[in-house]
C-alpha positions, 0 to 999 in steps of 0.5 A: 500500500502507498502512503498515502492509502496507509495514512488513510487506513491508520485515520479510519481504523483510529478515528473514524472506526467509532462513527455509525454513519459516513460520507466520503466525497472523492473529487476527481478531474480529467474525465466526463463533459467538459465543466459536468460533474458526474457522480459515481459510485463504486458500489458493486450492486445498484441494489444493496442499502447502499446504493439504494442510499445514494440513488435517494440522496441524489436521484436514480439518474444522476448517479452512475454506478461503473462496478455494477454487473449491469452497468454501461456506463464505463469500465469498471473501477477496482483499488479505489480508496471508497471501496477500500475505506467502507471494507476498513469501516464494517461497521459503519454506515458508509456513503462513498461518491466520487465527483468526476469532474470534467476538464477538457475534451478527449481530443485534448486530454488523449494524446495529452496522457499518451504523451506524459505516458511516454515522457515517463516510461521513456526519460532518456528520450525526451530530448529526441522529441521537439521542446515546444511538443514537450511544453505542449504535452505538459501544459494539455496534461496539466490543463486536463487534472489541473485547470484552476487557472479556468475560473469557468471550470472553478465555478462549476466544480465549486457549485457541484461540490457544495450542492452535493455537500448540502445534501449529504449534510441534509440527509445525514441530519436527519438521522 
């Protein structure tokens, strides 16, 4: 496990492993409609208490679920922290949602991640390779996970963000 997964496992098995009732939001960016959020769920079934959770915080429509045996949506997701965090939480009643939040067309972000792919495997090659192509590579890939100098794509990943984040705190209120 990375460090990152280990220092999330510590934080729920000593802080968390107490609470009956969590949501997780896992903000993701580069994939989907340029400035939509999707909502995705990494719950193997569409028809588990948990997923039935979901579907009522946010509406049938509006969550996709890319493990489920009937889904043709995307391709499945497997080594995903929410699956991991709800099996480190037995006991706890976990409501895990990724946000995907598009950045840019795949015309742009494709050849951008080929591209870096390529950079990374072959380091002792970059230097064959035209330098404004190489700038080119790094700035659409950073444009396609990172875009925060687009204030068009901040104002929508914000409004998603925290609509999401007021249901979650309405439903969770309730209990």
């Amino acid at each position: 496990m990375c460090w990152s997964g280990q220092f999330i496992h510590d934080f729920c098995r000593f802080y968390l492993r107490r609470v009956e009732k969590l949501f997780i939001l896992d903000v993701h960016t580069g994939l989907g409609p340029k400035n939509v959020g999707t909502i995705l769920s990494p719950l193997t079934s569409k028809e588990t208490p948990g997923a039935d959770r979901v579907k009522k915080w946010f509406g049938e429509k509006e969550v996709n679920f890319p493990n489920a045996k009937d889904n043709n949506i995307s391709g499945a997701v497997c080594g995903d922290i929410l699956s991991a965090i709800t099996r480190w939480l037995p006991k706890t009643e976990v409501t895990p949602i990724a946000l995907e939040m598009g950045t840019t067309s795949p015309l742009v972000s494709f050849p951008a991640k080929v591209g870096k792919m390529w950079m990374r495997n072959h380091p002792d090659k970059i230097h064959l390779i035209d330098p404004k192509l190489v700038d080119k590579i790094r700035e659409d890939y950073r444009l396609t996970f990172a875009p925060i100098d687009n204030k068009v794509w901040m104002k929508a990943l914000c409004a998603r963000f925290f609509s999401i984040i007021n249901i979650a705190i309405k439903r969770l209120s309730k209990v």
